[in-house]
C-alpha positions in Angstrom: 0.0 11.5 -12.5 -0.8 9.4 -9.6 1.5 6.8 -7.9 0.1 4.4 -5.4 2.8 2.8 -3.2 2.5 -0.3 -1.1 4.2 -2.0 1.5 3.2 -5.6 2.1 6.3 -7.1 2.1 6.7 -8.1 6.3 4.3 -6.3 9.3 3.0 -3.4 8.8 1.2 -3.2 5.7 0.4 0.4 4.5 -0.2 2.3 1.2 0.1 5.9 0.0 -1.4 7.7 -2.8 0.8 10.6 -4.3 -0.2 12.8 -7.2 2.4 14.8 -9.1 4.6 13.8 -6.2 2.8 15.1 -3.4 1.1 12.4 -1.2 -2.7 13.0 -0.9 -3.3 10.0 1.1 -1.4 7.6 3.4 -2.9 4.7 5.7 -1.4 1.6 7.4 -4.0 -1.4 7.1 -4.0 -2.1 10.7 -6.5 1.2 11.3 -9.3 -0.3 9.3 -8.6 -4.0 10.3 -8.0 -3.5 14.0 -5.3 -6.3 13.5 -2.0 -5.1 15.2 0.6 -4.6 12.4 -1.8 -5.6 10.7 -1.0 -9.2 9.9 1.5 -12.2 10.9 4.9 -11.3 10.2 5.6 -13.8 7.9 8.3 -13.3 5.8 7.7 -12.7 2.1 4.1 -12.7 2.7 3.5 -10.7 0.0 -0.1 -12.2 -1.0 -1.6 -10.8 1.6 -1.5 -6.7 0.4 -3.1 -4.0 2.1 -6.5 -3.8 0.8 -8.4 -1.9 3.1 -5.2 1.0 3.3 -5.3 1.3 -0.9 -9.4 1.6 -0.9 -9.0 4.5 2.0 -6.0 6.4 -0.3 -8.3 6.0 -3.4 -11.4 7.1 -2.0 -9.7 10.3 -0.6 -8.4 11.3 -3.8 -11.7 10.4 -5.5 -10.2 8.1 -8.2 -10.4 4.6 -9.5 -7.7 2.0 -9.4 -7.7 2.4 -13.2 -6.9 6.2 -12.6 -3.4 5.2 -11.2 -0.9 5.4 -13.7 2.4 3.7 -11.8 2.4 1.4 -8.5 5.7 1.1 -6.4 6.1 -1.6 -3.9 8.5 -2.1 -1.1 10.3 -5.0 -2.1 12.6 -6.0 -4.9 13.1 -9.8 -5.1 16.1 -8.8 -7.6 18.0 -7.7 -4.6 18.5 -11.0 -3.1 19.6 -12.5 -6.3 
């Protein structure tokens, strides 16, 4: 089973790819965009997600988006409520 997690939520946008619950991949966007944290830290900027990060944890393992069976992100809106 893999699980790609994201963070996007502030600065520092990154994602990790873990199969069977041991990560195979992990990358913060700001390596392939050369962008220091990688974008404006604009709160609740969640639109702007870590593209570049999730294709670099997917090419490692090999997969497809469509392979991924469950996607965690870093924020809960739910939270706030």
């Amino acid at each position: 089973m893999y699980t790609l997690g994201i963070n996007a939520v502030y600065h520092d946008s990154a994602a990790a790819l873990a199969k069977d619950g041991v990560v195979i991949a992990a990358a913060e966007d700001e390596r392939f965009t050369h962008v220091k944290h990688a974008k404006r830290p604009v709160p609740f900027s969640t639109w702007q997600l870590p593209f570049d990060a999730i294709d670099y944890c997917l090419k490692e393992a090999g997969i497809e988006l469509a392979d991924v069976d469950h996607v965690a992100y870093s924020y809960d809106p739910h939270l706030f409520s």
